[in-house]
N, C-alpha and C positions, 0 to 999 in steps of 0.2 A: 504494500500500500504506500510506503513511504519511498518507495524507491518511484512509483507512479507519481508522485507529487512533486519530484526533485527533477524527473522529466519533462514534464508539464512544464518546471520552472524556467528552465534550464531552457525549451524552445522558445518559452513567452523572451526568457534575455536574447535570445539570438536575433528574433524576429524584430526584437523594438532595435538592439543593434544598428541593425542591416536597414531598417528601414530609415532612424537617425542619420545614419552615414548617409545616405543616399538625400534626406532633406539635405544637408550640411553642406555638400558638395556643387547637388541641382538649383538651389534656391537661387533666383536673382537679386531678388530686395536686398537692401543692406540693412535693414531693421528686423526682417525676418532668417536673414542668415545670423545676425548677433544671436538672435533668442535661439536661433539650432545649437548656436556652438556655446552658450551659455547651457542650454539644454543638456547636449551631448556631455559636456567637462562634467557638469554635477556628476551624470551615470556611470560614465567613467571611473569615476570616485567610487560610487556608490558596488561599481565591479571590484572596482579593487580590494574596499573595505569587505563586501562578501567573499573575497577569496583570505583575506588575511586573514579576518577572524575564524575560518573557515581550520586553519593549520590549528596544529599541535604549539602549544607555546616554547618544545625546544625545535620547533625547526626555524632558523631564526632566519635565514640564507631563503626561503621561501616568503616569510614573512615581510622581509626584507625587500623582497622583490615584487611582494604585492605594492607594498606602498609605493615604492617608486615608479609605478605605473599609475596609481592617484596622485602622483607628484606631476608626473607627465600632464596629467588634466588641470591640474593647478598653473602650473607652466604657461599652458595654451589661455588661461584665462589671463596672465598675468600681460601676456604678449598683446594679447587681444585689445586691454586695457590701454595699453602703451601704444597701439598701434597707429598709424598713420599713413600707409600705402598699402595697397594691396599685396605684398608679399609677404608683411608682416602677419596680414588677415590669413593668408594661406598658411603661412609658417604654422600660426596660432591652430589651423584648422587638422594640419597634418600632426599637429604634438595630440591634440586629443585625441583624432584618429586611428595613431598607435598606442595610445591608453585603452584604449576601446575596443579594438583588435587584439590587443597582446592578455587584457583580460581576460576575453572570451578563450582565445584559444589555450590560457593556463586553467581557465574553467573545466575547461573542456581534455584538462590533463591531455595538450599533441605538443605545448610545448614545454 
């Protein structure tokens, strides 16, 4: 039962994901791409912090690794804040991105 429920989860994160990435990147607006990628950083966190708390308190080397990946989404917000041309905006967009992705896929124990 409980392995059904962790399923279910585990799809609902991949699907909001995939579909987040896909506003974040597609959007034209500039007021509706801020709120994706304001959007996206929080989840990002929000992956990370589910996988961190998720270890054993002595694997620290995992732990470790979760958060620097909420760090990455903190990052892309901090850049975003600062930002002023559109490369920054990208820059800010690809830091979350790989926050986002690298959660999923240590979620998902392939990396």
């Amino acid at each position: 039962m409980a392995l059904g429920i962790f399923g279910i989860m585990f799809g609902f994160m991949s699907v909001v994901s995939i579909l987040g990435l896909l506003v974040l990147f597609l959007v034209k607006g500039e007021k509706a791409r801020r709120i994706s990628l304001y959007a996206m950083a929080v989840w990002g966190m929000a992956i990370a912090a589910f996988y961190g708390l998720s270890l054993p308190g002595n694997w620290v080397g995992g732990q470790i690794l979760a958060w620097g990946l909420g760090l990455m989404s903190a990052a892309g917000i901090a850049v975003c804040a600062g930002a002023e041309g559109e490369v920054r905006r990208q820059a800010a967009s690809v830091l979350v991105a790989l926050s986002i992705v690298g959660g999923i896929l240590k979620l998902f124990s392939i990396i």
